[in-house]
C-alpha positions as CSV (number, residue, x, y, z in Angstrom):
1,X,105.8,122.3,191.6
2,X,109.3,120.3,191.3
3,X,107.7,118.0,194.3
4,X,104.7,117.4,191.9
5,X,106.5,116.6,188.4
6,X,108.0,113.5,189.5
7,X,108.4,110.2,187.7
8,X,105.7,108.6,189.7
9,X,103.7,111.3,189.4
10,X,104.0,111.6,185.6
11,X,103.1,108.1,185.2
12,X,100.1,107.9,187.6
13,X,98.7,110.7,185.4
14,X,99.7,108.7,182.4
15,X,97.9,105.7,183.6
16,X,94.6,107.8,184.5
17,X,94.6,109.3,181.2
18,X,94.7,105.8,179.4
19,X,91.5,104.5,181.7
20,X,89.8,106.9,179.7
21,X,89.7,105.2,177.0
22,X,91.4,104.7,173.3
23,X,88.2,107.0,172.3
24,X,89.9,110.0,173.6
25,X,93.1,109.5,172.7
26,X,91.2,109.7,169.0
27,X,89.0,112.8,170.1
28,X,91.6,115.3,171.5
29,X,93.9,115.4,168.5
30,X,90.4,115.2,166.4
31,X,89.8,118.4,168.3
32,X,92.5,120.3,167.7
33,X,92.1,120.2,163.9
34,X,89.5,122.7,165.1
35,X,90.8,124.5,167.6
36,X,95.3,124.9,165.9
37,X,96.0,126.5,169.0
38,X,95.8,123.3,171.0
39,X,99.2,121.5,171.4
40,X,98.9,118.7,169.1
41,X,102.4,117.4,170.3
42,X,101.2,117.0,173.5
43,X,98.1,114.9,172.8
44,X,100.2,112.5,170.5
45,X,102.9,111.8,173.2
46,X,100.4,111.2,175.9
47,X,98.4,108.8,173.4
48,X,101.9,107.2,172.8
49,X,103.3,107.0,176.4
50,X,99.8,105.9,177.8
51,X,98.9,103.0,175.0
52,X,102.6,102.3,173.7
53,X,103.9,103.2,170.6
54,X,102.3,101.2,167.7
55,X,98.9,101.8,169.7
56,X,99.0,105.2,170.5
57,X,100.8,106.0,167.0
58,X,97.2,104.5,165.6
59,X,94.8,106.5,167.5
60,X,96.7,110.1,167.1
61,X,96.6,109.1,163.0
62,X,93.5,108.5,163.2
63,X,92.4,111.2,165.4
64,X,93.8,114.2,163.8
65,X,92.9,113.0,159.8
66,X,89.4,112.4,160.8
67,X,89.6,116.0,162.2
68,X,91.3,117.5,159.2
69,X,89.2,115.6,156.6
70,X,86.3,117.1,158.4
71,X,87.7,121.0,158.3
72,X,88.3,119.8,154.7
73,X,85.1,118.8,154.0
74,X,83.1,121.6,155.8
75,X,85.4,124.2,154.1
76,X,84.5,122.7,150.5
77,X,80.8,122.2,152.0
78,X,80.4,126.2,152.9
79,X,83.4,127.9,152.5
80,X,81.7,129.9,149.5
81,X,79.2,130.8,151.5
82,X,79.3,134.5,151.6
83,X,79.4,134.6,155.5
84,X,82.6,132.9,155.4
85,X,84.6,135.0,152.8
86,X,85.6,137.3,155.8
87,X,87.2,133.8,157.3
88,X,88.7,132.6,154.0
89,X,88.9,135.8,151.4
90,X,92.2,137.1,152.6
91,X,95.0,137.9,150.1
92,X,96.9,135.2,152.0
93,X,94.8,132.0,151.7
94,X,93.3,133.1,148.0
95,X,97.0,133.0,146.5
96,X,97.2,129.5,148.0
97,X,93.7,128.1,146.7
98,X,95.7,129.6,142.7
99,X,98.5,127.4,143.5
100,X,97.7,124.9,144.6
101,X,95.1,124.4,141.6
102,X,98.5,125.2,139.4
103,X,100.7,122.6,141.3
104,X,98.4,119.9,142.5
105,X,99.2,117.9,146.0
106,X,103.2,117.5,146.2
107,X,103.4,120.6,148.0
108,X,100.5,120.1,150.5
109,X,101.9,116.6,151.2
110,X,105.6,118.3,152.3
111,X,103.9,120.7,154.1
112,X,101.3,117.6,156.2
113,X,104.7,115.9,156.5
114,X,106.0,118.4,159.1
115,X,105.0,118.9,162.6
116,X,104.3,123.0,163.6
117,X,102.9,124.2,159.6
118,X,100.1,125.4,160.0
119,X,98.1,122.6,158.5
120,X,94.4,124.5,159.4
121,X,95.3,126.7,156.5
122,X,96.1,123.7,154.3
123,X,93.1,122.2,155.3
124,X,91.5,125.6,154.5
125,X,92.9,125.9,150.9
126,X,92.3,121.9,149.8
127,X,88.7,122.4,150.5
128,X,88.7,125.6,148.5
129,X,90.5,124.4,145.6
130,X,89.5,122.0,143.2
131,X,91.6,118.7,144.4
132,X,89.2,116.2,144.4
133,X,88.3,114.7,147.9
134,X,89.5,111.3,147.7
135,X,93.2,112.3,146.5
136,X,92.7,115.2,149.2
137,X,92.3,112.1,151.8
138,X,95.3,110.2,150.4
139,X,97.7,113.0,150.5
140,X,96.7,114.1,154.2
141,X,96.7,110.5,155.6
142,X,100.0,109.6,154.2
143,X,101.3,113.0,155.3
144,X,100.1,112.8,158.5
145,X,101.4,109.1,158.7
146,X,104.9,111.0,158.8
147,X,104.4,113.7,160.8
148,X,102.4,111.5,163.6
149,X,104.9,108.9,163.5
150,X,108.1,111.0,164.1
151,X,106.2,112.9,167.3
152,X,104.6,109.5,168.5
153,X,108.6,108.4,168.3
154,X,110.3,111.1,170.2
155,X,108.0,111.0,172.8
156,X,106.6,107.2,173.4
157,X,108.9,106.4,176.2
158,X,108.3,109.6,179.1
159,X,109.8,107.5,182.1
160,X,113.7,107.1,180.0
161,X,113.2,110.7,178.9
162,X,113.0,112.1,181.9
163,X,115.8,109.8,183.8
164,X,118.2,110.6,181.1
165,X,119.7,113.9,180.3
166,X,121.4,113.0,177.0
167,X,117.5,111.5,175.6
168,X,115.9,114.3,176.8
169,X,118.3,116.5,175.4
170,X,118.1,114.9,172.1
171,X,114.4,114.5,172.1
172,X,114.1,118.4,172.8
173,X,116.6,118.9,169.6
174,X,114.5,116.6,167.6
175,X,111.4,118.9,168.2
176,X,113.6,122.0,167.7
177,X,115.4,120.9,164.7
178,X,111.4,120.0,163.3
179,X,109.9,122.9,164.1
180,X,112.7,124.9,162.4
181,X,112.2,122.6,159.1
182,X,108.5,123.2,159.2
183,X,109.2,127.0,159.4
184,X,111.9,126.5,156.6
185,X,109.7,125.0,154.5
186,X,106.7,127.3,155.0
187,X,108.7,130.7,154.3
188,X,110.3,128.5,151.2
189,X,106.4,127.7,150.1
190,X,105.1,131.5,150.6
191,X,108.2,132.7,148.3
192,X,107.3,130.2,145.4
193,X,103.6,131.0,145.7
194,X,104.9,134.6,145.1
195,X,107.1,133.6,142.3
196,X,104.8,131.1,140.3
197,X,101.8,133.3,140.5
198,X,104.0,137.3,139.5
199,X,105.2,135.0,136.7
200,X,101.6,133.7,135.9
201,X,100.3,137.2,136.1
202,X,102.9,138.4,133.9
203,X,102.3,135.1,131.2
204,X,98.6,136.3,131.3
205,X,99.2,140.0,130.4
């Protein structure tokens, strides 16, 4: 395995991946909009390293709002559907849809902002809500704009990663200290959708 991850090696696979074609580096982060469990990171640094930064930065935008905007638009299409209220009628993701129709888009645009939120649910709950789908489009592309951006940064130049300790090392604190705002910020969000809808509750008593 260590003879195999090579420089050489990592770059070869690089340079096959980008004769396939800026098409897929649009289709795989499309894709995972779909499918959250697919590493989106990985997708947007081989976009990166394989058509440069400004490049491979385009297609992973465009990619993954094209996919997101879809799950937005198909969840708005049939997500009242009563087939689908056993997918989107948990306590969970109908306290969200109340908020979010209390607070409008700041929140969902801090929570697009940062790489590892679960951005499937926010997808989810913007389609179920009633934010109307052109603001909906604004908020996720400039969101995503961020998030894309700081990934497609970290990760654009593989070959001085992986000869340099001290890049790698920060690169791999970059992603850690990240994923540990995303996470921040989502536990922050769940306790103020708790708060602002007891306190509605109580109002409405």
């Amino acid at each position: 395995m260590n003879e195999w991850f090579t420089i050489d090696n990592v770059e070869h696979l690089t340079e096959q991946y980008k004769q396939l074609g800026p098409l897929v580096g649009i289709l795989f982060p499309m894709i995972e909009a779909f499918l959250p469990f697919l590493p989106l990171v990985v997708f947007v640094v081989a976009n990166a390293s394989a058509f440069g930064l400004g490049f491979g930065f385009l297609l992973s935008w465009l990619g993954t709002v094209l996919g997101s905007y879809l799950v937005f638009l198909l969840v708005r299409r049939f997500g009242r559907h009563p087939k689908m209220q056993r997918i989107v009628g948990g306590e969970r993701v109908q306290s969200l849809i109340r908020w979010v129709d209390m607070r409008g888009l700041s929140p969902l645009f801090v929570l697009l902002c940062l790489p590892f939120t679960p951005s499937v649910i926010v997808n989810v709950v913007a389609g179920l809500s009633n934010i109307r789908k052109k603001y909906y489009l604004i908020v996720l592309a400039a969101g995503k704009f961020v998030m894309i951006f700081s990934m497609s940064f970290i990760g654009h130049d593989l070959r001085a990663l992986l000869t340099s300790p001290l890049k790698m090392v920060l690169a791999l604190l970059a992603i850690i200290i990240l994923w540990a705002i995303g996470k921040f910020a989502e536990r922050q969000l769940n306790k103020r959708v708790a708060r602002d809808l007891q306190q509605t509750d109580s109002s409405e008593k």
